[in-house]
C-alpha angles and dihedrals in degrees: 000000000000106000142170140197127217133185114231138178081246090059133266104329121184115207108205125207132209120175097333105318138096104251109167144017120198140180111251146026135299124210094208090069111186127190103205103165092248089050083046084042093046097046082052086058098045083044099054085040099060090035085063089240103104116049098182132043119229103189126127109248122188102202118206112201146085122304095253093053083045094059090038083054086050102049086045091062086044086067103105123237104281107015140091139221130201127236088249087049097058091036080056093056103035098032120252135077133302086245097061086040086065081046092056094031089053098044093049106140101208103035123179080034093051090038104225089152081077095072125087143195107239099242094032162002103297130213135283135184104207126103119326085357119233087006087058077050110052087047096061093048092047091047086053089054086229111172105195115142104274103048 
């Protein structure tokens, strides 16, 4: 599977490709790098992300997962540029609970790209598994500018 690894001010970070789709994001870096033009595509757009010039991704994902993670993953790229929702919110949207939203959220398998930083407990932060965790978090949101009421 074609990959390539990036450093970013949110730490190493590998983009994986399958058939001509993104299918998978994950901290850290890869020894075997590729430079297929949609992985060279995909690191301009990441650039241009964590630089705070580019607010939405357009890259083709192929998302393997049930029907219900796969409308959570949707409605999480629904989330505009600089706000949050809250996992009620989303449940609210896709069906569920917010708890199985936090199930889908945290097994999203291309975050940053598929924006699960965006979603938020009610009463506070949240968690996140990327990176350095809810630090990793915070900076996304801060770099969004987003102004909801626990940043």
């Amino acid at each position: 599977m074609p990959q390539r690894s990036l450093h970013t001010p949110v730490g190493d970070i590998t983009v994986f490709e399958d058939d001509g789709a993104i299918v998978s994001l994950d901290w850290g870096w890869v020894e075997a790098q590729d430079s297929t033009p949609l992985l060279l595509e995909a690191e301009a757009q990441l650039h241009a992300y964590l630089d705070g010039e580019r607010k939405k991704f357009d890259l083709p994902l192929a998302l393997m997962g049930t029907s219900y993670r796969r409308k959570v993953w949707q409605a999480l790229i629904d989330i505009p540029y600089g706000a949050v929702r809250t996992y009620g919110e989303i449940a609210a949207v896709v069906g569920g609970s917010p708890r199985s939203v936090g199930q889908a959220n945290g097994s999203n398998p291309i975050p940053l790209i598929i924006p699960c930083h965006r979603v938020v407990a009610g009463t506070h932060l949240g968690g996140y598994s990327g990176g350095d965790g809810a630090d990793t978090k915070r900076w996304l949101l801060a770099l969004e500018g987003g102004t909801g009421p626990l940043l």
